[in-house]
Every structure is written in C-alpha cells, then in structure tokens.
N, C-alpha and C positions, 0 to 999 in steps of 0.2 A: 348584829351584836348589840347596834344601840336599843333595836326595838323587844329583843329579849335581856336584857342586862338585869341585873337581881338590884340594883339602888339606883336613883338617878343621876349620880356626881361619874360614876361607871357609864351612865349613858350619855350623857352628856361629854364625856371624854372620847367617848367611841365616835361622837357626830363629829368633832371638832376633829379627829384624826382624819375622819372621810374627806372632810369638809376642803383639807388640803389637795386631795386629787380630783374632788369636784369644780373648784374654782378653776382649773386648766383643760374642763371639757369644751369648754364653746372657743379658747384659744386654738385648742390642739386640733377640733375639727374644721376650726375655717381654714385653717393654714393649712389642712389634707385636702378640702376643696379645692381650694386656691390654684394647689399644685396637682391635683388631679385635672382640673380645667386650664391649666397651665395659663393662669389670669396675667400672670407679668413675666415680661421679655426680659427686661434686667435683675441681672442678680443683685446687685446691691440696694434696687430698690426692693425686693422680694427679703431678703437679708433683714432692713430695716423695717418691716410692718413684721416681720416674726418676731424681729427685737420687741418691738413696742407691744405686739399683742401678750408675747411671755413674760416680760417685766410689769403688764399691768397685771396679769395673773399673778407673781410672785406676792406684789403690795399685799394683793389678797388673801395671799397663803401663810403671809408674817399676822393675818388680824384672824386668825380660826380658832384659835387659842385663845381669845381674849371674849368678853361682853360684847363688843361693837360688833363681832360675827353673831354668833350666837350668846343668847344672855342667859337660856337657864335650858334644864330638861323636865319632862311634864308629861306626866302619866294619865293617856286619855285611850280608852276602847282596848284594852288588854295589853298595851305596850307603851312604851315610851316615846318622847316625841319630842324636837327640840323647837325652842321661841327665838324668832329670829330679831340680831339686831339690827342696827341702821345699816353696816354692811351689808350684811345679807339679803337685806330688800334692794340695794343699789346694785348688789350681784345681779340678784334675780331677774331684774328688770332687764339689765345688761344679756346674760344669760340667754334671753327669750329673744331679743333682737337679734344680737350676734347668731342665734340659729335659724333664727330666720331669717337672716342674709344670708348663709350658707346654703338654704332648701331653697330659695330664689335662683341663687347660683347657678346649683343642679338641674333647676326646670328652663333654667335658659341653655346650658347643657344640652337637657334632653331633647331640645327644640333645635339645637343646631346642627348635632351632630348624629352619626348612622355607624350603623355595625357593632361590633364589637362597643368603642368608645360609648355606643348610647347603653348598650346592655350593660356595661358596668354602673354608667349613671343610675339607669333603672334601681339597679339593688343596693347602691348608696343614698338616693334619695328615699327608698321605702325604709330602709335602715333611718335614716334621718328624721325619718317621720315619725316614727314608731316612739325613737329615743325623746322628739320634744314633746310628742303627749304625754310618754310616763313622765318625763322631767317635770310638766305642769301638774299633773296627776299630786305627783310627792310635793310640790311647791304648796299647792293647796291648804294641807293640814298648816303651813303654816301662820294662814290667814285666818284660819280660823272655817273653814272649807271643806267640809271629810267626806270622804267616800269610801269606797273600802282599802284600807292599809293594810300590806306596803303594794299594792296593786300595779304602782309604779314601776317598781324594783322587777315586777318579772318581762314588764315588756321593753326595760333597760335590757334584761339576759336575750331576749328575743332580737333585737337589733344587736346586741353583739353577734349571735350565731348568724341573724343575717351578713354581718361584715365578714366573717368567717368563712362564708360558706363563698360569697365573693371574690376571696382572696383566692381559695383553690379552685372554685369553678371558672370564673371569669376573669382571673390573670389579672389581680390588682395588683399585686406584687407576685414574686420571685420567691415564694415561698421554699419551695424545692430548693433554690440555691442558698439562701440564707440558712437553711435549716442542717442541710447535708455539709455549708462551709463550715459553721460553728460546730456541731457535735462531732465532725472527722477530725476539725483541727484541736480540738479538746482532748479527743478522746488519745488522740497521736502525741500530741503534745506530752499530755499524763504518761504515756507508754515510753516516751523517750527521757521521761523525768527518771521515774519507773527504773530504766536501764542502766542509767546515771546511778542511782543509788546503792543496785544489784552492784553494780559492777568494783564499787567504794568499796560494799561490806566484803564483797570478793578479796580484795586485793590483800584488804589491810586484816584478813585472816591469814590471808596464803602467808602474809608478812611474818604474821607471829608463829605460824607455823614451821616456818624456816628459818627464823633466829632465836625465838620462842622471849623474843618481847614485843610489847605494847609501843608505837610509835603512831603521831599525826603524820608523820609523811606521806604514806600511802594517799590519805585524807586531801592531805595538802595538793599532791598529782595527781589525784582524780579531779579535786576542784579546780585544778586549770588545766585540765584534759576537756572538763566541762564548760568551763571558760569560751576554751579555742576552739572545741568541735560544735557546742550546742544550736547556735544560731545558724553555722550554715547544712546540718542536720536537718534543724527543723525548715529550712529554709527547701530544701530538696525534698522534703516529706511534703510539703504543701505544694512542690509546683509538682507532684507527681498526683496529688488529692487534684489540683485541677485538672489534672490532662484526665482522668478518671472523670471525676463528677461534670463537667463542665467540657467535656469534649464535644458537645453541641456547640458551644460558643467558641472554640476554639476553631473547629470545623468553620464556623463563619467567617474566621479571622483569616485562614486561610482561603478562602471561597474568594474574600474582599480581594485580597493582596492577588490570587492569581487570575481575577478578574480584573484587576487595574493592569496589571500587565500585558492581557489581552488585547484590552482595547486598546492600549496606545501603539498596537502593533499590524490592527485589521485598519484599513482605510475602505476595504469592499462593502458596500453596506448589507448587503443582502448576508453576507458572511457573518458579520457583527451582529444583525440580528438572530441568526439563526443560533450560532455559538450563545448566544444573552441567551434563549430561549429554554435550550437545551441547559445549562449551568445550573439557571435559576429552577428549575424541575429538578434538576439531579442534587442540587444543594439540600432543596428544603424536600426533596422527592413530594412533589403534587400532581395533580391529577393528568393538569395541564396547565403551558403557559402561552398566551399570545401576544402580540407585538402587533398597535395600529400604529401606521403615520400620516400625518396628516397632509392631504393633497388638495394646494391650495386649487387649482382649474377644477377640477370635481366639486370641490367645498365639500370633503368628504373625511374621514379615517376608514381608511379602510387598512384590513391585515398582510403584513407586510414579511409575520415569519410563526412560527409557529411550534410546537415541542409534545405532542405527547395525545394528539388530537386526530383524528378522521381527517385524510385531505379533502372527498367531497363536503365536509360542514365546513371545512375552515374557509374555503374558496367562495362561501355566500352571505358573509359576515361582513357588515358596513356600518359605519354610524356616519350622518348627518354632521356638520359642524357646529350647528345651532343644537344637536340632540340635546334632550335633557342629561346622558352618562355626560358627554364633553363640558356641559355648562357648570355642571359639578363640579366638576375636574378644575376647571380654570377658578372658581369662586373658593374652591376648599386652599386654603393655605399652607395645608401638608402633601408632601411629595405622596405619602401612602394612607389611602381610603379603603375602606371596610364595606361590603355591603349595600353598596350601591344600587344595582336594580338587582340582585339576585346577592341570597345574605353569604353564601359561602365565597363568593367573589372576593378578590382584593385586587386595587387597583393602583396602580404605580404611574403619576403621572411627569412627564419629559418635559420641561421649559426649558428656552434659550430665550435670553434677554425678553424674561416675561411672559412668552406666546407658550402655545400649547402645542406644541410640535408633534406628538404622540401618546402613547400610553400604553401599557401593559396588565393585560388581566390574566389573575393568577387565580385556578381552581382549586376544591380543597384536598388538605391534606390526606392522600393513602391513608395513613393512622389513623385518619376522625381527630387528631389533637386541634385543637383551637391555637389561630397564630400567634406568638409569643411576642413580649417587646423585644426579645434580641431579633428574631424573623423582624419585625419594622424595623429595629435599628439598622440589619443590615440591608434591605431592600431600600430606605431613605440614602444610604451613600451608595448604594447600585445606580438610583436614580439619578443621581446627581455626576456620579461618573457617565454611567450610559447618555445622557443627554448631549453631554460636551463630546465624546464620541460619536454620538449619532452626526453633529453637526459636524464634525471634522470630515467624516464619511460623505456626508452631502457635498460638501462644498469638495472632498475630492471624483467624485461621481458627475458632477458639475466639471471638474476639468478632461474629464474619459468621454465626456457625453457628444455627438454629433447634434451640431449645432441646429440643424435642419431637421433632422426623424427625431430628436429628442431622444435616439434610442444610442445603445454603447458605442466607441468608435469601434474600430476593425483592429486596430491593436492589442485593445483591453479585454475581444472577445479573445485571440487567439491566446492570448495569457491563460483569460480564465478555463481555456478551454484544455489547455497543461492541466491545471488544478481541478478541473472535476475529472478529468480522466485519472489522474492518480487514486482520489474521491472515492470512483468507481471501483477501482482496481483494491484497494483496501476493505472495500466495505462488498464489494462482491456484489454490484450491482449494475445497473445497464444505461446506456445512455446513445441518446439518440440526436442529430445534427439536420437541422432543416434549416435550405439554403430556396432563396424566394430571387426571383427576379423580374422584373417590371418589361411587359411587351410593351416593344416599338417605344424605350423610351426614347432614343436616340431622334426618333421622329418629332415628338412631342415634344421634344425643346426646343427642334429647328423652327419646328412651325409655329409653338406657343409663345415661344421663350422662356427664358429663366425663373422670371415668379411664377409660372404656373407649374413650371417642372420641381421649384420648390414646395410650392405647395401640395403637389401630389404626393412628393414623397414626406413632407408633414404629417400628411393625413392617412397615410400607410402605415407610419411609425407607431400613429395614436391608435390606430386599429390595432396591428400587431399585440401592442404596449396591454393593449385594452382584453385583448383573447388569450395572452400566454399565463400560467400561473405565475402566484409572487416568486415563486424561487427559478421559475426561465428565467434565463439571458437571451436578450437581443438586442444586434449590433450592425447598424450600417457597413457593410465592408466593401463597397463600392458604389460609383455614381448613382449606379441602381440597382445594386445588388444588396438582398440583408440576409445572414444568417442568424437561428434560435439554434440555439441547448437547450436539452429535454431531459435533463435528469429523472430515472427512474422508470424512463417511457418503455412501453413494450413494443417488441418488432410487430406485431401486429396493428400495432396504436399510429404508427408511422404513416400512412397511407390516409388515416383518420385524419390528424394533423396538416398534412398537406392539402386535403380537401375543405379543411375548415379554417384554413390561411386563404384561398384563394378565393372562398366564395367572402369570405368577410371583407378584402377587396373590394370586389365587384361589386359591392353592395354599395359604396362610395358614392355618395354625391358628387359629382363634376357638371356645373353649370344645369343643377336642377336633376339632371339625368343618373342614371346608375346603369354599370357596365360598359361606360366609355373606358376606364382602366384595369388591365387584369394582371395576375404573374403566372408565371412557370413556376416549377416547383421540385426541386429533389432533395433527397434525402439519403442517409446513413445512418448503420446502429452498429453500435459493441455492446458484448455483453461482458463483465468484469473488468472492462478497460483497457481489453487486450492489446486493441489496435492503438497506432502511434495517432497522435491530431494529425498528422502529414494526410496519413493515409484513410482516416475519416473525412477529412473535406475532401481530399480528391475524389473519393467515393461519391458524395454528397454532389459537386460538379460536375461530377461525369453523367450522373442521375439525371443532373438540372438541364444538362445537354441536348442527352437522349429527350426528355420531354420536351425543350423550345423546337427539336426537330420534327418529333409526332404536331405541335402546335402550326409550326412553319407551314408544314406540308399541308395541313389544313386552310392555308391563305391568312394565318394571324402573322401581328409584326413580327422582325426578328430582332 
C-alpha cells in the first residue's frame, strides 16, 4: 500500500500503520525461540523478559506516528519510500541483533539436539534466515542503499510459508486442535444462539396468536429460559466437541489413569514389563515396543520384555553400558528422545535417583503420522510412573530371589506357575515345565563342603539365568533341585530344552576342569492349560526320576 499509494502523506500513513506491527517482530520471535528451546525453567523469570521484551516494543509502537519514527515519505524508482527517524535507526539496530540472537539460539539448538526437536529447528532457523536478509534487504533503502524494491517483502512471504508449512508438517503446534476447537465452538455456539432466538420469535407468536395481543412476556421467559439453560448447554456441547475432536487425547488420559493403576498392582517384573510393552503399542498402536534393563555384573542393557516384534531378533539385542544409545540417554535431560541411532525410533529413558536403570524403544507408527506432543506428553509421565514401578518390582524380586542361584525361590515359582497356567488356558496356548537336578550333589558337599556346594549351584543359576529367554521363569526349589517355565514352548522343543540345560552345565568350569558337574533332567507340557500345576510337576518329577535311574544305572551319582 505504501509503495503504490497515489500522494505521499497516504504513504507515509500506510508505513507508520505497518510500522506498529513491525516493531514487535524481533520481540515476538525471540520469545518463540525462547520457548521453543525451552531456555528458562522458571516461569516467572520467563514471564518477566516477555514483560520487558513487549513493553519495550509497545514504547515503540506509541513513536510510529510521530517524526522520531519516521520523518517523511519519498518517492524514489517508481514507488514510495519512507526516511527514517532517530527511532527507527535505534530500532533497526536493535532489530538486527535481537535476531541475531535468536538465529544463534537455533544453531545451538541444532547442535544439541536429534529427531524430530532438530527437524523443526531446521525449518525455524531457514525460516529465520530468510526473514533477516529481507528485513536488511528493505532496511537498506532507508540508508540510502537500493537494490531492487520491495525485494524484501517476498522473501518476508517466503519465511512465512516456510513457518507454515512447519507448523503442519513438523508439529510446531497443534494446529488441528486449535483450529477444529475455535470453528466447532463458534460455529455451535452461533447454532445455539440461533435456537435461542427461533425459539423467542416462536413463542411470542404462538402468544398473539392465542390471545391476539402483543406482550414482552414471552420475551421476558425466553430470556431467562436463556439465562438458566444457555451456559450449561453450551457447556455439554463442548465436552461432547471434545470427546469427538480430541478423543486421541482423551484416549491418552485414560491410557495414563489405567496404567497407574496397573503398576501399583504388578510387583512381578517380568509381568510389568510385558503388560508396559503391550499398553504402550496398543495405545499409540506402533510397530513395536522394547523394554532394556540395565544389568549391573554384565555392565550390559539387555531386553527385558518386548510387544509387537520377532522372538528370534528380540533375543539378540544388547547395548553396552558405556554404548553411545545409553550415554545419550543419561546426558539428554528429557525422559523422551527422538531419533537417536535410527530416525523413526523414540526412546523413553527410566532413572531412579539419577542412574539409568533402563530404557524403552518405541518403533514407528502403523499410520506413518509423526509423534505428536500429546504422544511425549504422555510417554514423559509413563516414564516417570514406570521407573518408580520398575524399582518397586526389583526390590520386590530381590525379596522372591534365592539368595545362592540368584534365581526365583520355590514359592514364587509355584505361584507364578497358577498364573501362566490360567495365561495359557485363556490365551490357548501351551506351556512346558523343566525340572533339573544336580548328580551326586549330596556327595559333593560331604566331601567339599558348603562353599563349594554354594558356589556350584551359583554358577548353575548364572548358566541357567544366562540360556533361558527374558520371559522363562527359574526357581531354585530345592537343595539341588531347580525348575524353568517355558511358556509357549512346543512338546517337540522339550527334549531340545533339556539337552541344552545339561550340556550348558557341563560346560562349567570347576577348579579349571569342565564336566566335573552334571544334572538329570525331566520334563512336562500342557497344551491350553489343561492340566492342573499339581499334576504338571509330578509329571515333570516322575520324568526327572526315570532319568537319575537310566543315569544311576550307568555308574553316575545318585
């Protein structure tokens, strides 16, 4: 307007109107940086530099009107153009720095952070770039500096469409939700006015019609029919717009709530994570999700439970403690990372008083949608729930645990062994009971004594511990006796199982040597859960029996 205007007092009127929403560009984008890089922990000191940044903007926006902004308009190369006053050069200067701390900002941004978080910096900072070269472009002519005008102004329009185009590609906001709250609640809102009035002119016809005079009554009792019903009306019209628009996030809210109830109810860990695994896949439906925890004697993460994945790939998956994914993890300050060694990834990391207890990688979404901030918001309090759960789990896993094999005691197997059999019986699948027993231990304590008989069955436990998958149970149930659960195992696979318990044994170092100590070994399967626990470990027993007998007779201990 001001560079085509027909007189210059018109152009000159037109720059001084701009000139108002120009002096609040380099406020309003540091204070989006700011909060996009999420620079300050407190609010009230974040509160106070928006104060000071918009009130020095406003000082600016009472002198645009006056000579001290601009002092005249001036027709040079086919258009108008305005001569800046002392303001305006103190602007400008200001202008140029203030955005140039905000593009420093961004590339310290860019440098720090991965995934998503850096792809939006990406297209704020090109956006950014764009806007302070034409900003200087159009600063120019005022120096007396011409290039081609208004050359500025298009790749102002170009840095807008790039923020635009960021907002619905790359989730800088919640567009979708701000757009479908305002227009459905406007649009409802109108519709309920709308009825409100219908229903007045209604009345106070029907009125005259059946006494055949004119009266405000009608008037009067609509407008406090309108009074009393309009608010909680509109009030029920919007929590039904959100249960509509917004039933993703509602979905979450419920997801949270019957996930805290969860864990304060599972103490089994194996359980808790399994149930986490499965939830957090069904919630946000992905591809997959895994569950590491960190094993301090390994100095390892390995996978601990798993949702939606191959059990042979899941069963060869380890990270290092010192890896580059964990060191991330402990350095990054947020519960949820993006991107990490693989861009579709998202990573949920588990601390207890600081340490880095586990972590969880989530693959991408079924849909192809990119993860939303309500996905972080609610995976940041999954993490923070699951963490204090996990540790509750440990520390009661720590009281079921045989103190000697490290492995479950004999109580807590036959519990769990109630509950995968129901498991089985509901889910229609099969499950298998292998029962181990150590030759001639009764020998080998007489003659070793006790620390060696502890330490063998230590280092049975670690083997065991070391061959079963993360979702077997195994449980010392006597001196020298341990039984495993084989969920899912096939009667075929059984005989597998028991040959590759006893050679993993034998394989035992004892005082340099290997095959100083061996086990017997039998075994049991149900298929659907038929069978009661009673009559699965007898089975299982009777098996182990028969085979110390075949052993025996051979001249091995008994």
């Amino acid at each position: 307007m001001m560079w085509s205007s027909p007189s210059t007092q018109l152009a000159l009127f037109w720059a001084r109107l701009s000139g108002i929403g120009l002096v609040f560009i380099p406020s309003a984008f540091l204070n989006f940086v700011l909060e996009f890089q999420e620079s300050f922990g407190s609010t009230k000191i974040s509160h106070a530099f928006d104060v000071t940044l918009y009130a020095g903007s406003s000082v600016f926006a009472t002198t645009t009107f006056t000579p001290y902004f601009y002092r005249a308009a001036t027709y040079v190369k086919g258009g108008f153009y305005v001569l800046p006053g002392l303001l305006s050069r103190v602007f400008d200067a200001l202008f140029i720095m203030i955005m140039l701390i905000s593009v420093y900002i961004l590339l310290r941004e860019l440098r720090l952070t991965d995934g998503a978080k850096r792809n939006q910096a990406k297209w704020i900072f090109f956006a950014a770039a764009i806007a302070i070269t034409s900003g200087i472009v159009n600063i120019m002519p005022l120096y007396g500096i011409w290039l081609i005008f208004p050359l500025g102004h298009f790749g102002i329009a170009a840095s807008i469409l790039l923020v635009a185009y960021a907002i619905l590609k790359q989730r800088l906001t919640r567009l979708d939700i701000i757009v479908k709250r305002s227009a459905a609640y406007s649009i409802l809102t109108a519709m309920i006015a709308v009825g409100y009035v219908a229903s007045t002119f209604i009345t106070q016809t029907m009125f005259q019609n059946l006494t055949g005079y004119k009266s405000l009554a009608p008037v009067a009792l609509m407008a406090l029919a309108v009074a009393l019903t309009f608010e909680p009306v509109q009030r029920n019209v919007q929590r039904y717009l959100d249960t509509v628009f917004f039933k993703t996030h509602y979905e979450y809210q419920d997801a949270i709530s019957g996930f805290s109830k969860m864990v304060v109810k599972i103490l089994d860990l194996d359980e808790l994570l399994h149930k986490t695994a499965a939830t957090i896949k069904d919630t946000l439906k992905l591809s997959y999700v895994e569950v590491f925890l960190h094993d301090s004697e390994r100095r390892e993460f390995s996978i601990a439970a798993f949702a939606g994945k191959d059990e042979s790939f899941i069963g060869e998956t380890r990270y290092g403690e010192d890896n580059n994914l964990a060191a991330k993890l402990r350095s990054n300050g947020n519960r949820v990372i993006m991107g990490v060694d693989k861009p579709v990834n998202v990573y949920i990391s588990l601390f207890v008083k600081n340490e880095l207890i586990g972590f969880l990688v989530l693959g991408e979404k079924l849909s192809g949608d990119v993860y939303t901030p309500n996905d972080i918001d609610l995976l940041s309090t999954l993490a923070d729930q699951l963490s204090i759960a996990v540790e509750n789990a440990r520390l009661y896993r720590a009281a079921v645990t045989d103190k000697v094999s490290r492995l479950f005691s004999g109580t807590y197997f036959y519990d769990r062994l109630e509950e995968e059999l129901a498991r089985s019986k509901e889910h229609k699948t099969s499950l298998g009971v292998l029962m181990l027993d150590i030759d001639g231990f009764t020998l080998i304590n007489d003659r070793e004594g006790s620390a060696v008989a502890d330490y063998i069955i230590s280092a049975i436990g670690a083997e065991i511990e070391n061959e079963i998958r993360p979702y077997d149970i195994a449980a010392r149930v006597g001196d020298d006796e341990f039984a495993i659960m084989l969920p899912g195992v096939q009667r075929d696979e059984i005989h597998f199982w028991e040959s590759k318990m006893q050679a993993s044994v034998a394989r035992l170092r004892i005082n340099g040597e290997t095959g100083l100590v061996t086990v017997s070994a039998g075994s049991a399967f149900t298929e659907n859960g038929l069978k009661p626990s009673r009559r699965l470990l007898n089975e299982a027993k009777r098996d182990l029996i028969q085979t110390k007998s075949r052993r025996n007779a051979s001249g091995l201990y008994s």
